[in-house]
N, C-alpha and C positions, 0 to 999 in steps of 0.2 A: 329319334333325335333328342338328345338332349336340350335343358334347358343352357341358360347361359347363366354365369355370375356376373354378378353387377356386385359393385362396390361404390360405397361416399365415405368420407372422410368428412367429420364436422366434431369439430373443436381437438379432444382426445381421444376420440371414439370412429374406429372403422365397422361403419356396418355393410355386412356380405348378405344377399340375399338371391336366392334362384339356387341354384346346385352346383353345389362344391364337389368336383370333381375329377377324374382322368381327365374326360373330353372337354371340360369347359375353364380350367384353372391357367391354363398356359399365360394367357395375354395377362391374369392378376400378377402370376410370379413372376413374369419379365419387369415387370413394375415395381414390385413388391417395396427398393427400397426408398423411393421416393414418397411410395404412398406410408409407409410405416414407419419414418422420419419423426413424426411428430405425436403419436399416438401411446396412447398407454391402457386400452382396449380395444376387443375385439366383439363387436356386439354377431351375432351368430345366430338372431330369433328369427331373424327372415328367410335363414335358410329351408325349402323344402325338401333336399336331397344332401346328405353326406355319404359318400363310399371313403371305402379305405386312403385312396390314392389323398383325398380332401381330408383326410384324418391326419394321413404322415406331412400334410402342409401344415398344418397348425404345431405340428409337435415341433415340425423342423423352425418355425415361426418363432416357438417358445425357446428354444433352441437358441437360435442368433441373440434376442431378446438377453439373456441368461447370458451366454459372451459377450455381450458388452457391457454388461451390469444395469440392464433396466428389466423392469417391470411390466410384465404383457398379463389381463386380467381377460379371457375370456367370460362373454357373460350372453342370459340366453338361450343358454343350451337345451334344447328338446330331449326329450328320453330314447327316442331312436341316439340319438349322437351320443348319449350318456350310455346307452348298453353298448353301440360299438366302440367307443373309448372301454370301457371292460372288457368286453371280447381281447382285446386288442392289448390290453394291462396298462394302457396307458394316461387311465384318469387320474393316476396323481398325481403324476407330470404335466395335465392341462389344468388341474387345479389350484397347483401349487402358486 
């Protein structure tokens, strides 16, 4: 069984911790744009687990971010998340 994400929101900063993904991100992205309304990072240190599924949420994050002309700064990132954003070719896109 997975773990579950948990998210806060405090000041400009969402911090996600427990495990981001397949099984456990639904109840974040049905939310997503209420809670990423006012934010202009993505803190990401608490996470224990990232799979792919939690990889293409962040991209698709940076994504909406980028159409509407703001600024999304993940920060945080552990080196598991950093070789699978490589695997994946998509650290420039989360860095950017």
């Amino acid at each position: 069984m997975s773990q579950a994400l948990l998210w806060e929101v405090s000041q400009s900063t969402l911090r996600l911790s427990g495990t981001l993904g397949r099984e456990s991100l639904l109840a974040f992205w049905e939310q997503r744009e209420s809670l990423v309304a006012q934010i202009e990072q993505i803190d990401v240190s608490s996470l224990e687990h990232v799979d792919s599924t939690g990889l293409a949420m962040l991209v698709r994050l940076k994504g909406e971010f980028a159409t509407q002309k703001r600024s999304l700064n993940i920060i945080g990132m552990s080196d598991n998340l950093t070789t699978l954003m490589e695997l994946y070719g998509v650290k420039s896109l989360l860095l950017s």
